[in-house]
C-alpha positions in Angstrom: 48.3 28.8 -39.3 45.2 27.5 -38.2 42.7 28.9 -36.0 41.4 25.3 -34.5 44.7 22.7 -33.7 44.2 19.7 -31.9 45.0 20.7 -29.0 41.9 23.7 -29.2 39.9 21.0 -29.7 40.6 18.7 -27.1 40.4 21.1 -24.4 37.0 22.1 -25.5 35.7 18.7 -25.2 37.3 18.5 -22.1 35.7 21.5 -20.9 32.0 20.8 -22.9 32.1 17.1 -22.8 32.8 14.1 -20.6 36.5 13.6 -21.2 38.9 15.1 -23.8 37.7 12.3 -25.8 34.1 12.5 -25.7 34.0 14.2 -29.5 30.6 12.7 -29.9 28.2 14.4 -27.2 25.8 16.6 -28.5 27.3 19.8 -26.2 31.2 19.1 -27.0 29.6 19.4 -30.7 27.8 22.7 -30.0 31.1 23.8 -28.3 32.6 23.2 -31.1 30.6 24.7 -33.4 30.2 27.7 -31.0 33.8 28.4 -31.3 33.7 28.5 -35.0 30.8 30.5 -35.7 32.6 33.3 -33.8 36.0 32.8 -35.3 33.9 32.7 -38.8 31.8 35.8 -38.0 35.0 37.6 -36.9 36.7 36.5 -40.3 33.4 38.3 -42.2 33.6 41.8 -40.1 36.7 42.5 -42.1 36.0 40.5 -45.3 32.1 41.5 -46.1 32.5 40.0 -49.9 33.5 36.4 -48.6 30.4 34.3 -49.9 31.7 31.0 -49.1 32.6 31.8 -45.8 29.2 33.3 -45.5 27.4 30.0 -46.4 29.5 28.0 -44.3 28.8 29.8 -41.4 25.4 29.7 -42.3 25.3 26.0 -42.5 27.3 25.8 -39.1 24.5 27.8 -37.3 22.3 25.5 -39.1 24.0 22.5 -37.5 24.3 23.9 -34.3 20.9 25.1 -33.9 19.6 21.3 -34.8 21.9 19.8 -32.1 20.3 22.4 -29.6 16.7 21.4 -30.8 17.7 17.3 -30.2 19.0 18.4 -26.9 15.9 20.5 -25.9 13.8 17.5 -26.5 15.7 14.8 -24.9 17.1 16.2 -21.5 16.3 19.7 -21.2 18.6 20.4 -18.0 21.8 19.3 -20.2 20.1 21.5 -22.5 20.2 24.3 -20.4 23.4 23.7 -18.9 25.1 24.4 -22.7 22.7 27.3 -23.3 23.9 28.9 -19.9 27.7 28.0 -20.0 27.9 28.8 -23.6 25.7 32.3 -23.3 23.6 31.2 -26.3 20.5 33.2 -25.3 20.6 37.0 -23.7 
């Protein structure tokens, strides 16, 4: 079974981006990515040994981390919008 459907994914660009369909944005894609990270780092708590799952989510922080940079520099209130909504910073 997996852990993102369609559906999943649709509701949270609906929720992140513009419309359901709005897969492009920069915070549908942090949402995404968001939602991965913790279903990857709650995957690793049990499975410690799991290299490849390690370097992916490495490479997804990576990713998401770039997009928040990009959107930092070109509207920071959209910027902090995600950060807020998304609890990205404590």
């Amino acid at each position: 079974m997996a852990y993102l459907t369609a559906e999943k994914k649709q509701e949270l660009f609906g929720q992140y981006g513009k419309s359901n369909t709005d897969t492009g944005s920069p915070e549908s894609q942090i949402a995404l990515f968001s939602y991965r990270i913790s279903h990857l780092t709650e995957h690793l708590k049990s499975n410690k040994h799991d290299f490849g799952t390690q370097r992916a989510l490495l490479r997804l922080v990576g990713k998401r981390r770039a997009l928040l940079e990009y959107l930092k520099e070109v509207d920071i209130e959209r910027y902090r919008a995600i950060v807020k909504t998304l609890n990205l910073r404590k």
